[in-house]
N, C-alpha and C positions, 0 to 999 in steps of 0.2 A: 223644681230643678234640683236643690238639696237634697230632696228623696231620692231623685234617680240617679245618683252618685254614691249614695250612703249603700243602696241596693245594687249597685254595681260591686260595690270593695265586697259587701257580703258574700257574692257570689262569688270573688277570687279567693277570698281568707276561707279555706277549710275551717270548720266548727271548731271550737277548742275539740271536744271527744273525740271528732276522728284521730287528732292529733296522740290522744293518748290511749287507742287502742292499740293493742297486742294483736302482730302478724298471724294470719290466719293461723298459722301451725303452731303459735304459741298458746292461742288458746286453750282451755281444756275442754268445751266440745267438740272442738273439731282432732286434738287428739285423741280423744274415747272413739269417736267414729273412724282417725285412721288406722287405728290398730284394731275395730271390731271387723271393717270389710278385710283388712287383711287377712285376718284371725278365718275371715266365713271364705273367702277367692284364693287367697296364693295356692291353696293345692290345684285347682281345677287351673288357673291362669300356668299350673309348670306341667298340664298334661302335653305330650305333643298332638301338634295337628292332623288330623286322620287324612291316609295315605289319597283320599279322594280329594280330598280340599285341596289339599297341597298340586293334585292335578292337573287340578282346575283353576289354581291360580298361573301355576307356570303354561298352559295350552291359553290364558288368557293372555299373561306379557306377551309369549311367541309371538300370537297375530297382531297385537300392536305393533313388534317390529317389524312385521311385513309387509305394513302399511304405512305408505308417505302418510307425512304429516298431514292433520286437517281431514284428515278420511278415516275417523273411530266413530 
């Protein structure tokens, strides 16, 4: 019974480590990695959307509002 009490508090008390790690974005791999995908994406993510996509997304809302609800 003493065990299964000791193994209960363990389970509530976080580890001391997690206590003293640094939030994801203070880390430095995980900064190296957000300024490399930025460095490799932000051009391609500021191209705009080719005039067919964009079509095809607005001829898809339309018919959703054309339809009662529960009928997509």
């Amino acid at each position: 019974m003493a065990d299964d009490n000791k193994s209960q508090k363990d389970r509530a008390d976080p580890p001391a480590r997690e206590k003293n790690m640094k939030a994801p974005a203070e880390r430095p791999f995980d900064m190296w990695l957000h300024k490399q995908l930025h460095a490799m994406y932000d051009e391609i993510a500021a191209e705009p959307l080719p005039d067919d996509l964009i079509n095809l997304i607005e001829n898809d809302a339309g018919s959703k509002k054309d339809k009662p609800p529960g009928e997509e």
